[in-house]
N, C-alpha and C positions, 0 to 999 in steps of 0.2 A: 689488550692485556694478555699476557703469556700463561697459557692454563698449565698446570702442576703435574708433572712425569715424575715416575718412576729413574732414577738412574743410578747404572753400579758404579760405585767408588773399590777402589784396589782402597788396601791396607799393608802398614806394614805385618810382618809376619806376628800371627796370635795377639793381635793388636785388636780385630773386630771388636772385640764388648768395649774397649774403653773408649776408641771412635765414635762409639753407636751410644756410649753413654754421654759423651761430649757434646757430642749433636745434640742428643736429646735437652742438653741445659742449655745448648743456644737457641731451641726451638724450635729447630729443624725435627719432619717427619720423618723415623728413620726403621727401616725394618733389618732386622737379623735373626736369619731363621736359626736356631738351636737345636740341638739336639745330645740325648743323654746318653753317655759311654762309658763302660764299668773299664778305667784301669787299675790296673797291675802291679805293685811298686812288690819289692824283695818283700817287705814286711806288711804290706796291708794290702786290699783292694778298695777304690773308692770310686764311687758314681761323680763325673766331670761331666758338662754341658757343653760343646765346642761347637763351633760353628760348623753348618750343614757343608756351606758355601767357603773355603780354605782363602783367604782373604779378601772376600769380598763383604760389603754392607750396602744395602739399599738403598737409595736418599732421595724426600718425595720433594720435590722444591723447583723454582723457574729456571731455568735455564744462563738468564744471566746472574745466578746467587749461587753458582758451581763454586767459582774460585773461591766466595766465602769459605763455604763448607770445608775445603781444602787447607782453609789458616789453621785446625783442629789437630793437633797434634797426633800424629802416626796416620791421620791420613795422606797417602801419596798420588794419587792418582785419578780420575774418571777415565774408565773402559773407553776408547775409542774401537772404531771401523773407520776406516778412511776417513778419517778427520771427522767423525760426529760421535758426539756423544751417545755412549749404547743407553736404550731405553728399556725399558721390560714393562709390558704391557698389565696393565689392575687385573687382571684376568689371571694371569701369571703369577703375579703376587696372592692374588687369593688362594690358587691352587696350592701354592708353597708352602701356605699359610694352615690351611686344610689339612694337606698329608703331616706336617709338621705337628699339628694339634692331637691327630688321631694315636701318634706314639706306635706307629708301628714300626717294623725294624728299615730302615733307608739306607741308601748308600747313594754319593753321587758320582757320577761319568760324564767325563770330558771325552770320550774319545767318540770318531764318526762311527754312528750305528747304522749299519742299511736297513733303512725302514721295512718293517714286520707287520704281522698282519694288527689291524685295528679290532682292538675289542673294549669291551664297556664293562666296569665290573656292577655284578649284580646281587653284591650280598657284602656287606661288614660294611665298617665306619667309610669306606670310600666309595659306596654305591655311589651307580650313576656317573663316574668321572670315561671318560675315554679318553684312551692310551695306544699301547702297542705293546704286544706281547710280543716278548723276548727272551733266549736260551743264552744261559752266559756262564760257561763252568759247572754245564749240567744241572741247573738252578734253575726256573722259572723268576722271571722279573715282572712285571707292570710297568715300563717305560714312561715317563711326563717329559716330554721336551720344552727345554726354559731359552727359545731360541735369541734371546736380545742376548745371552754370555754366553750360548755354544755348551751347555752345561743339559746333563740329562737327571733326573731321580728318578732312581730304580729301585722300586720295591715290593720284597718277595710277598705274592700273595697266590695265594691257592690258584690252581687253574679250575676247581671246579666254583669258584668268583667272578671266572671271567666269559666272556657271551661273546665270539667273532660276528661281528658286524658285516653282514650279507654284502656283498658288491664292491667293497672297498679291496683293493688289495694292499695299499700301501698308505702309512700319512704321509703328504705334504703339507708342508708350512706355508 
């Protein structure tokens, strides 16, 4: 029997919650991480919830119940790599899961970062996670790589949080 992965579904554009609502009433296990953003309008400002991840949704489920998942209106696609479905590891979901709960301020990054030194942060709601400390527009970051979509979250936290990690010079994956 085929044990239950994590896999990214693409969506169409600002489609995530109602895919991730879909699923959810087919019974399918489905994660979309969220997060809260004060816009802007001429006349008002109002706190919106938008997805962390810009078209994607999680989907926990076998392998051969992809294409199902896919009958769900505005979903388009499973992430491939050379013809296999991308996975993302419980490990990774949990972490996503974590920083996403803590409400600290996030941002995500696609682009290739050259691995920075490894450090462990040592104080606030994220003690304990190891990352990679990064300089990005004169900013201090906390790097988490989410490497099954090639996707980073960087989140600003104190440097005096974070403890470099003796011997390591760089993370590999």
């Amino acid at each position: 029997m085929q044990e239950f992965q994590w896999y990214v579904m693409y969506t169409s554009s600002r489609a995530e919650k109602k895919v991730a609502d879909r699923l959810q009433k087919e019974g399918v296990e489905v994660f979309l991480p969220l997060v809260e953003e004060l816009r802007q309008w001429t006349d008002r400002k109002k706190k919106v919830q938008k997805a962390l991840f810009n078209g994607y949704v999680f989907v926990k489920t076998h392998r051969n119940h992809l294409w199902n998942c896919l009958q769900v209106p505005g979903a388009v696609k499973f992430v491939n790599f050379s013809g296999v479905p991308a996975t993302i590891r419980e490990e990774d979901v949990e972490i996503i899961q974590r920083v996403v709960a803590t409400g600290v301020a996030i941002e995500t990054d696609g682009s290739e970062i050259a691995p920075g030194e490894k450090v462990k942060v040592i104080g606030g709601s994220l003690q304990d996670m190891v990352g990679e400390c990064i300089e990005k527009g004169n900013k201090d970051y906390f790097l988490i790589r989410i490497p099954g979509i090639y996707q980073n979250i960087l989140v600003t936290i104190p440097r005096k949080f974070l403890q470099v990690i003796e011997g390591v010079a760089s993370v590999q994956d």
